[in-house]
C-alpha positions as CSV (number, residue, x, y, z in Angstrom):
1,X,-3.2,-49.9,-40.0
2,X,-3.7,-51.7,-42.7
3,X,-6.6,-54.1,-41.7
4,X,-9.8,-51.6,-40.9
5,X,-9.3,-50.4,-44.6
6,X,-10.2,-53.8,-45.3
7,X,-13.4,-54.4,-44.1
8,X,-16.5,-52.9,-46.0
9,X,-18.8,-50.3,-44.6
10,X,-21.6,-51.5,-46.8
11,X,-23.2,-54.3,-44.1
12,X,-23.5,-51.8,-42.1
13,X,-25.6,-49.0,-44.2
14,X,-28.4,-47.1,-42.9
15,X,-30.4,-47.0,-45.9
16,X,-33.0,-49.6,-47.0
17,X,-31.6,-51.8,-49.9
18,X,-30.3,-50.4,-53.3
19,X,-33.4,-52.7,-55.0
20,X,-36.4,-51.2,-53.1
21,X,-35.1,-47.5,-53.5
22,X,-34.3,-48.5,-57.4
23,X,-37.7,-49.9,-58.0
24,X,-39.1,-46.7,-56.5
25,X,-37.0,-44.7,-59.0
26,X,-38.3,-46.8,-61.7
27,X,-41.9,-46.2,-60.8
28,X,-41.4,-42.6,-61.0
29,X,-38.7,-42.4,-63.3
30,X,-41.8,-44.2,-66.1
31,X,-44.4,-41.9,-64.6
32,X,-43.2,-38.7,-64.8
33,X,-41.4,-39.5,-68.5
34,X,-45.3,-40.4,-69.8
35,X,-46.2,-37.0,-68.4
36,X,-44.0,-35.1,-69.9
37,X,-44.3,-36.3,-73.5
38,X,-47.9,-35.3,-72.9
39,X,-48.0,-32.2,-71.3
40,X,-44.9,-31.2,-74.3
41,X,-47.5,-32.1,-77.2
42,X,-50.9,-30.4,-75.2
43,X,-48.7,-27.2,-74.1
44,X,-48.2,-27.2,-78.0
45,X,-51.7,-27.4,-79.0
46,X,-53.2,-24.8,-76.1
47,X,-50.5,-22.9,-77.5
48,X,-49.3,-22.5,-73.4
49,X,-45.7,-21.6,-72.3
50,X,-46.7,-22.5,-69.0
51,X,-47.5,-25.8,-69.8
52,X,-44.4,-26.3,-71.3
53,X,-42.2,-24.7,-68.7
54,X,-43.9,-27.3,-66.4
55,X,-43.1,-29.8,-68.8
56,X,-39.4,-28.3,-69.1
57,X,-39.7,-28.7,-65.6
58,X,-40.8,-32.0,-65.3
59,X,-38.1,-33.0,-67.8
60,X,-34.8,-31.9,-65.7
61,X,-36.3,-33.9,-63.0
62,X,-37.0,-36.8,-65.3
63,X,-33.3,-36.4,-65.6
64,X,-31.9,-35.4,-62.1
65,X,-33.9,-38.9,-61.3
66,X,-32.3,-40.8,-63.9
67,X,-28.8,-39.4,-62.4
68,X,-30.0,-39.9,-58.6
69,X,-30.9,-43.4,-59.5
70,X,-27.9,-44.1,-61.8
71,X,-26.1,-42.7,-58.5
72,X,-27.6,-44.8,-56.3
73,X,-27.1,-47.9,-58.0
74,X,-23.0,-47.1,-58.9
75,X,-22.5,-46.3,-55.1
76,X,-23.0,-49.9,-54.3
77,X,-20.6,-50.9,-56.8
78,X,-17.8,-52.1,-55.1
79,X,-14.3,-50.9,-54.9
80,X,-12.0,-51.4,-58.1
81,X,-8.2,-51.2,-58.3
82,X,-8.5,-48.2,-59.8
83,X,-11.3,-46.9,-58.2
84,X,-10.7,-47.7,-54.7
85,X,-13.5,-46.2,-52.9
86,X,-16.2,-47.0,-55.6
87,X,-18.3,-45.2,-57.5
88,X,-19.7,-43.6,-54.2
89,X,-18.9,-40.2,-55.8
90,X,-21.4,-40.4,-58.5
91,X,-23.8,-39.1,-56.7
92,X,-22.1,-35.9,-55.9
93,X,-21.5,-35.4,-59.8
94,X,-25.5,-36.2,-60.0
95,X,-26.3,-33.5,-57.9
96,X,-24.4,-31.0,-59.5
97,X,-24.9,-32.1,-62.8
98,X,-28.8,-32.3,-61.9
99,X,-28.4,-28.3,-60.6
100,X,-27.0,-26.8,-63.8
101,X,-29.0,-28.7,-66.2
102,X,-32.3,-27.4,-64.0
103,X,-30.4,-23.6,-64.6
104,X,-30.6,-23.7,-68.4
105,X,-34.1,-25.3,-68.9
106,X,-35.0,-22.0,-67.0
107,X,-32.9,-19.9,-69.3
108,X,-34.6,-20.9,-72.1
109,X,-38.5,-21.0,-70.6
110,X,-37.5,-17.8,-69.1
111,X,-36.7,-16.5,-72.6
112,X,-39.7,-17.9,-74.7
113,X,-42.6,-16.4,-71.7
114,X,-40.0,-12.5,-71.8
115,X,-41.3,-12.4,-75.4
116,X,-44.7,-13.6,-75.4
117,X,-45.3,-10.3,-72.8
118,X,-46.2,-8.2,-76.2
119,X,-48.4,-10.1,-77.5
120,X,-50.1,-12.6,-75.7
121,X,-51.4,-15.9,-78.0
122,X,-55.0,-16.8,-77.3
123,X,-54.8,-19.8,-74.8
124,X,-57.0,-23.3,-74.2
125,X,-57.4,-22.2,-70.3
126,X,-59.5,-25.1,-70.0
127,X,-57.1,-27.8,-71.3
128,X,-53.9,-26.1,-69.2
129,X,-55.9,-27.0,-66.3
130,X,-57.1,-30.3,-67.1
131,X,-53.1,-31.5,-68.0
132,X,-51.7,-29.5,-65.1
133,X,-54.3,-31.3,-62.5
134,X,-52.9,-34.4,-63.9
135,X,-49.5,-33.7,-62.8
136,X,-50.3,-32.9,-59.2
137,X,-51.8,-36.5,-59.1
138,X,-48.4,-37.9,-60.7
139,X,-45.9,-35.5,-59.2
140,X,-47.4,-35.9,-55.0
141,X,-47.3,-39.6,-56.0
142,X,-43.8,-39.6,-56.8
143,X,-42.7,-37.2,-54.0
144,X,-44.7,-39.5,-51.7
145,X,-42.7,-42.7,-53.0
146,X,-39.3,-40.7,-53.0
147,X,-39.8,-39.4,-48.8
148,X,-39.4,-42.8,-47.4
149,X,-35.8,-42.3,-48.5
150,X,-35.0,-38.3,-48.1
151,X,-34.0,-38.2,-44.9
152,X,-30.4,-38.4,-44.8
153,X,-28.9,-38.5,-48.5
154,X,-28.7,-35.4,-50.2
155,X,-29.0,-36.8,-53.4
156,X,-32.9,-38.7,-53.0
157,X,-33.5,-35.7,-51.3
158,X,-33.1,-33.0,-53.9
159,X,-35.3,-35.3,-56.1
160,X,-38.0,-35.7,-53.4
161,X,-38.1,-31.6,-52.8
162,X,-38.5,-31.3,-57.0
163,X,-40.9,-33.3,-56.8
164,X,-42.6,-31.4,-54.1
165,X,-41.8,-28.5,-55.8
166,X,-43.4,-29.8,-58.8
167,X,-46.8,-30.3,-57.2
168,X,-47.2,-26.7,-55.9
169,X,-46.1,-25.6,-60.0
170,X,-48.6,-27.5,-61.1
171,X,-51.4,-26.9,-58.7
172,X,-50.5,-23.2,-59.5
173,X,-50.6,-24.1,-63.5
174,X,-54.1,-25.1,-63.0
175,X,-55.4,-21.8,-60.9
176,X,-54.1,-19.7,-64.1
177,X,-55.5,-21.8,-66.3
178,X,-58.8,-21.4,-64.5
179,X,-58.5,-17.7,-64.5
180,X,-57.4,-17.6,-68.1
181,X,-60.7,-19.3,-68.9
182,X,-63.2,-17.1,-66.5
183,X,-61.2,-13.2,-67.6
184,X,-59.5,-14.0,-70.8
185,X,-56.2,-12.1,-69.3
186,X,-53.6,-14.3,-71.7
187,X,-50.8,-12.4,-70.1
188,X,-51.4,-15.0,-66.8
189,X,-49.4,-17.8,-69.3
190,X,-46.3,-15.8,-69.0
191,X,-46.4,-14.7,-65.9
192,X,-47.1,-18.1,-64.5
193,X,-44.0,-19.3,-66.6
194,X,-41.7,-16.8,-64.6
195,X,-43.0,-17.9,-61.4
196,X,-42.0,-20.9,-62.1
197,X,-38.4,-20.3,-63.2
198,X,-38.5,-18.4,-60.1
199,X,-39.4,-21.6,-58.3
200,X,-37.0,-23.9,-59.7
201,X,-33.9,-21.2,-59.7
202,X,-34.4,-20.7,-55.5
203,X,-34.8,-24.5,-55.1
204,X,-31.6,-25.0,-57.5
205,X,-29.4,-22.8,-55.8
206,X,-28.5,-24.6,-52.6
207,X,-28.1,-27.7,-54.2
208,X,-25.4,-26.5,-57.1
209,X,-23.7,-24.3,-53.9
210,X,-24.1,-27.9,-51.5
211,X,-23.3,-30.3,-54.3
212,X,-20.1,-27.8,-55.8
213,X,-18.8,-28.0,-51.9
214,X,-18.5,-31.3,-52.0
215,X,-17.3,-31.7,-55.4
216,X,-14.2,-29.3,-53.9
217,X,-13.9,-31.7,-51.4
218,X,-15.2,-29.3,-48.6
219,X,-16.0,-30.5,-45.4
220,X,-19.7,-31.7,-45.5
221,X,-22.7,-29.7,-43.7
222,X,-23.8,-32.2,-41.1
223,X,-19.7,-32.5,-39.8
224,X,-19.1,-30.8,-36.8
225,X,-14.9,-30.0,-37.3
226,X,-14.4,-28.4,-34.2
227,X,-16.0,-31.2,-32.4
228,X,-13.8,-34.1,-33.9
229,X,-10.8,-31.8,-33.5
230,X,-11.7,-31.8,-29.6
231,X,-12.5,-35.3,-29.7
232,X,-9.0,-36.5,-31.1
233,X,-7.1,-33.9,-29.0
234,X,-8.8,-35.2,-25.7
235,X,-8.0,-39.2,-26.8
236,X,-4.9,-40.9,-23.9
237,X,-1.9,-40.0,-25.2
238,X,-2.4,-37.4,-28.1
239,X,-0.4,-34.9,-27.4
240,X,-1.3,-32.9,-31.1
241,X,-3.6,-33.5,-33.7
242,X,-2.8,-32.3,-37.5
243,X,-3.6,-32.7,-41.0
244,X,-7.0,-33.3,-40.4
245,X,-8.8,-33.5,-43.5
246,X,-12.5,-34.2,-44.2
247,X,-14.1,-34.6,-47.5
248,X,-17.4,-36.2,-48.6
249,X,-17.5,-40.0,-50.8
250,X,-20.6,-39.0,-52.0
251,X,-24.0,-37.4,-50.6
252,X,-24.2,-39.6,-47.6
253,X,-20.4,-40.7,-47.0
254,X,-17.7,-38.9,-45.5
255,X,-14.2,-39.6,-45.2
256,X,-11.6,-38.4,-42.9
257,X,-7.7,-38.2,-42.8
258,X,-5.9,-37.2,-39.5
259,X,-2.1,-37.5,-38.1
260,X,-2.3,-37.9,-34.4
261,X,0.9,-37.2,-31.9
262,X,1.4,-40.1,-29.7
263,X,5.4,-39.5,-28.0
264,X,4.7,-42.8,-26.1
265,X,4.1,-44.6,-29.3
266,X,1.7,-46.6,-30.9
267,X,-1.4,-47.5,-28.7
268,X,-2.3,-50.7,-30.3
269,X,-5.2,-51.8,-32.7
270,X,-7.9,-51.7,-30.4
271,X,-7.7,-48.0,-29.6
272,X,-7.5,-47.4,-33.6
273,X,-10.9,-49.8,-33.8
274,X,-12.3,-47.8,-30.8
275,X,-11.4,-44.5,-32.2
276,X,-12.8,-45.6,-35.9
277,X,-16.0,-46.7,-34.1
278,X,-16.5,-43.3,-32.4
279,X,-15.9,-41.7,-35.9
280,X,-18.4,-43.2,-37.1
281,X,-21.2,-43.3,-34.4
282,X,-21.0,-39.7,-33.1
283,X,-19.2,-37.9,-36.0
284,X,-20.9,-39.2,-39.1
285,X,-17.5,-40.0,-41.0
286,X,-17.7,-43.5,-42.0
287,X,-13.8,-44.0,-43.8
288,X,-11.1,-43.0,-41.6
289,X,-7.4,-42.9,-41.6
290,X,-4.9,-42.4,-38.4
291,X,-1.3,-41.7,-38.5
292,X,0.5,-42.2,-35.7
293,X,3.7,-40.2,-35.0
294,X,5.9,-40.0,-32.1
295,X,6.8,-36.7,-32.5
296,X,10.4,-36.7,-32.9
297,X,10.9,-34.9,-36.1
298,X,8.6,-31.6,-36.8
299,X,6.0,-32.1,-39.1
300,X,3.2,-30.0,-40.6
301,X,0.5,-30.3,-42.9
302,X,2.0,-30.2,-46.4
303,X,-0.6,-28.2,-47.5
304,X,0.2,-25.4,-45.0
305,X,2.3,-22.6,-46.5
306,X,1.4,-20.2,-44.0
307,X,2.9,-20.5,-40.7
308,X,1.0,-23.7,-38.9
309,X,-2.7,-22.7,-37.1
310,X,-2.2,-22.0,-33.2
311,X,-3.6,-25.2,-32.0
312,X,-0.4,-27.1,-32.9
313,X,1.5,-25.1,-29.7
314,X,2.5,-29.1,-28.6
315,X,5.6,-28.5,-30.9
């Protein structure tokens, strides 16, 4: 058993190299911090909470791509004695770090645009507009950059749909800025400020819920349990299948655990290898473990305090 611990599953990733998605992050890691610091200082001066809610905005994903980079480059650290699968995880602890920091920038935005409803400060519609429209260029140029690599990893992906997200918010900055400039209705500023929270609180949700699951060590979205379950059950010579566990390394790894019944014995290495391979290729887990028992003594999951689930009838 000890051997297919041993060999690494980083040759065989299916994402491009950690240096071309870390240059990316760079890129738009700079971009996005020059924005802000501008947008902050002009939001001041055209006296605009809706400037700086985008900028507030723009901030928590300044820092959820600071923590999705910093992730990406600590998951291909390698294993350490005490840390023996990596820093894979990392990137789960992004996410959800990433989710409640967005959370309370909206708090406070939310706050500050509430009280501006009584009395609504004149604003420079023309100069909201003209720092907003800036930020659609910078934010689709980042979201562009970040796609390439959004397809299967949660973490690059919840900093590719902020960024997306941060394009429409902008682009909606700049229409009440033009309106504030044509009617004079101030009120637009705050309003537009609570669209926004209400933008970034929908698109936050399902990452804290997805990234806390996995933090709990629940069994990832994309795994199909009843379908590995069937799998291992059908394998020559199983005659039950317990303790399956299944748990996420981080946003793109998943590990399983599994005791399989085998009264004749153990099958030999190259039904382990063929089994791990299957695992992999069909089931998305990329770290698995297999106990072989012969069955002789009773054994249940130790976690079970209830009476064991139906399927394990074999005893």
């Amino acid at each position: 058993m000890a051997h297919h611990h041993n060999h690494s599953h980083s040759e065989k990733h299916h994402h491009p190299a950690p240096t071309n998605q870390g240059r990316t992050f760079v890129i738009t890691i700079f971009l996005n911090m020059v924005y802000v610091a501008v947008e902050f200082v002009y939001g001041f001066m055209a006296n605009s909470t809706a400037l700086i809610a985008d900028a507030g905005h723009n901030v928590s994903d300044v820092l959820g791509l600071l923590l999705s980079w910093g992730a990406v480059v600590l998951a291909h650290r390698q294993p350490s004695k005490r840390y023996t699968y990596g820093l894979r995880s990392t990137s789960i602890l992004a996410a959800l770090a990433n989710a409640m920091l967005l959370l309370v920038a909206c708090g406070a935005i939310a706050w500050e645009a509430i009280h501006r409803f009584s009395q609504p400060p004149v604003i420079e519609g023309l100069t909201v507009s003209s720092v907003a429209a800036v930020g659609i260029l910078i934010n689709g140029l980042s979201a562009l950059l970040l796609m390439r690599g959004s397809k299967g990893d949660l973490n690059i992906r919840s900093a590719y749909l902020h960024m997306a997200a941060d394009t429409t918010v902008s682009l909606a900055v700049v229409l009440a800025g033009i309106g504030m400039l044509y009617t004079g209705w101030y009120w637009l500023d705050p309003v537009m400020s609570l669209l926004i929270v209400v933008v970034i609180v929908f698109g936050t949700w399902g990452l804290l819920r997805e990234s806390l699951q996995l933090a709990m060590s629940a069994v990832p979205a994309q795994i199909d349990v009843p379908a590995i379950d069937a799998y291992l059950c059908q394998l020559e010579g199983v005659t039950d299948v317990h303790d399956l566990h299944i748990w996420g390394l981080s946003t793109t790894e998943n590990a399983l655990t599994v005791h399989l019944v085998m009264p004749n014995g153990h099958p030999g290495d190259s039904f382990i290898d063929d089994c791990v391979r299957t695992l992999e290729e069909h089931h998305a887990v990329h770290h698995c473990t297999l106990q072989i028992e012969r069955g002789t003594t009773h054994h249940t999951c130790s976690l079970t305090v209830k009476k064991p689930p139906a399927h394990h009838h074999h005893h």
